[in-house]
C-alpha positions in Angstrom: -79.9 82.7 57.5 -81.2 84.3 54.5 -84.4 86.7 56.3 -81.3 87.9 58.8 -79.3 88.6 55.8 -81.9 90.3 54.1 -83.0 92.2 57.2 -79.4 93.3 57.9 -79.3 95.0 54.3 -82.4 96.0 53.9 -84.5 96.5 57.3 -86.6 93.2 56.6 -86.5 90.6 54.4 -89.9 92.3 52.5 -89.0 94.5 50.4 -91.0 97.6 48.3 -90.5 98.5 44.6 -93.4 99.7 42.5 -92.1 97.8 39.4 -92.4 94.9 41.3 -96.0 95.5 42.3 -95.2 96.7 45.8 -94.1 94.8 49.1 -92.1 91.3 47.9 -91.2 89.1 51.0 -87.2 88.0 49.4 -86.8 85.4 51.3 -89.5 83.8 49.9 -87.7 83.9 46.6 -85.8 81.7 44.5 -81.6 83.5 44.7 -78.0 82.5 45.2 -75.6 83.0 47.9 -71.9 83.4 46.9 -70.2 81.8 49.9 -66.0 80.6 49.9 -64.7 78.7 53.0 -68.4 79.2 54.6 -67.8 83.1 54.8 -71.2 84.6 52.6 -69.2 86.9 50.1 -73.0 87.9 47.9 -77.1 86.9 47.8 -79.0 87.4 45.5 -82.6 87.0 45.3 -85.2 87.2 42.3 -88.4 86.5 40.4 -89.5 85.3 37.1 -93.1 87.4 35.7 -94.4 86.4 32.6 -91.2 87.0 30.2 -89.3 89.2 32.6 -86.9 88.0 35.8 -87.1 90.7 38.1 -83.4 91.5 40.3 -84.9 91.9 43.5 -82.3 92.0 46.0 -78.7 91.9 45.1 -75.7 92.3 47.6 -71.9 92.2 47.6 -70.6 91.7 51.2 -66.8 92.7 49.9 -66.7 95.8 47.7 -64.7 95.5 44.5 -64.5 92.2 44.5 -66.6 91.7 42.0 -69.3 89.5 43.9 -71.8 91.7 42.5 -70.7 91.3 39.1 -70.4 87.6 39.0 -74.1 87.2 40.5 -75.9 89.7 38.2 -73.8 87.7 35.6 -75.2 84.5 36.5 -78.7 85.5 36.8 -78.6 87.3 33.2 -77.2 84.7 31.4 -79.8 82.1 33.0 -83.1 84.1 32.1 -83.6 83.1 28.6 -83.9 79.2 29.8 -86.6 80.9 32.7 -88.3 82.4 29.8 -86.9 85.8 30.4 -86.6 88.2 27.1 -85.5 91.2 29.9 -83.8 91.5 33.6 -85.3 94.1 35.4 -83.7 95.7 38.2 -85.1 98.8 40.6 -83.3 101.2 42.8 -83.6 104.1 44.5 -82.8 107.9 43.7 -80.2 107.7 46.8 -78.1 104.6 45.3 -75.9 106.5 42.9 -73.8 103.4 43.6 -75.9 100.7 42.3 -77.1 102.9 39.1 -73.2 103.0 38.2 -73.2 99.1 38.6 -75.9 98.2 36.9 -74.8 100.6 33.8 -71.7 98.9 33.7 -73.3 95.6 33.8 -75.4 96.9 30.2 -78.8 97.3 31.7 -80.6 100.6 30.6 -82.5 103.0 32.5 -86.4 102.3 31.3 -88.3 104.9 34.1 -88.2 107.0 37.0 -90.9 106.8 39.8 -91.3 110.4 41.0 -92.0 110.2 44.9 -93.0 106.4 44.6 -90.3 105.8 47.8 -92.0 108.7 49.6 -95.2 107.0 49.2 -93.9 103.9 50.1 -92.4 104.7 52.9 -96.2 106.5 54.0 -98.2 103.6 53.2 -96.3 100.3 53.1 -92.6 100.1 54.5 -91.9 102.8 57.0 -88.5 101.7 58.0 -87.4 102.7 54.4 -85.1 105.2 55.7 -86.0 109.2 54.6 -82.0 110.0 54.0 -79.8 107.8 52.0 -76.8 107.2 50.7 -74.3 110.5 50.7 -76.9 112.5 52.2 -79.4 112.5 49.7 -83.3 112.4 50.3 -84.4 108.6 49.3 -87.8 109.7 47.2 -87.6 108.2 43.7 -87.4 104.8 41.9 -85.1 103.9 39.2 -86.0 100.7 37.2 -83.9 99.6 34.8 -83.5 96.5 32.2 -81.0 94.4 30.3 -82.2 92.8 27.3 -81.5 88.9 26.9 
């Protein structure tokens, strides 16, 4: 259930982010799925690297429920007994969205990754789609981190 999840949201369960060293199979990951009366509401998926946990995937399958919230929550208040000083997160130029969330949620912008998706998408994952969200061209990463 979790690899068609994955592949619903994101085209395939692997997944490509340069701050996470490049293609990451999720559903090989440790995560949570937020589930009420067997409907899946959220899943998130992640990884602990040295002293960082690393946000791979996150979705919320009802907007504004806070689903989202509650799971980046979770994971942030459990990384310090994983050994995590810092949750790291990645997104894409495109997900104007998720950069709103995750400020809200107190992580900080730490880099941009000039043409890392267009590379990506050349090299490694060519079903990362060329237009994204609202129209706009998906070429850039985004990482950001919340301090624990």
């Amino acid at each position: 259930m979790i690899e068609r999840l994955l592949t619903e949201a994101w085209g395939s369960a692997v997944v490509y982010a340069v701050e996470l060293g490049g293609l990451v199979d999720a559903s090989a990951l440790p995560g949570w799925l937020a589930e009420q009366e067997r409907a899946v509401l959220g899943l998130l998926t992640y990884r602990v690297s040295g002293s960082s946990l690393d946000i791979v995937t996150v979705n919320a399958y009802r907007d504004g429920a806070g689903i989202g919230t509650a799971l980046v929550e979770k994971i942030t208040a459990l990384a310090p007994a994983l050994g995590a000083k810092r949750v790291r997160v990645a997104t894409t130029n495109d997900n104007t969205d998720a950069l709103r969330f995750y400020q809200r949620c107190g992580f900080r912008l730490t880099a941009v990754r000039p043409d890392a998706m267009t590379k990506a998408r050349r090299r490694h994952k060519p079903q990362i789609p060329e237009i994204g969200h609202h129209g706009i061209p998906i070429r850039d990463e985004i990482n950001l981190e919340f301090s624990v």
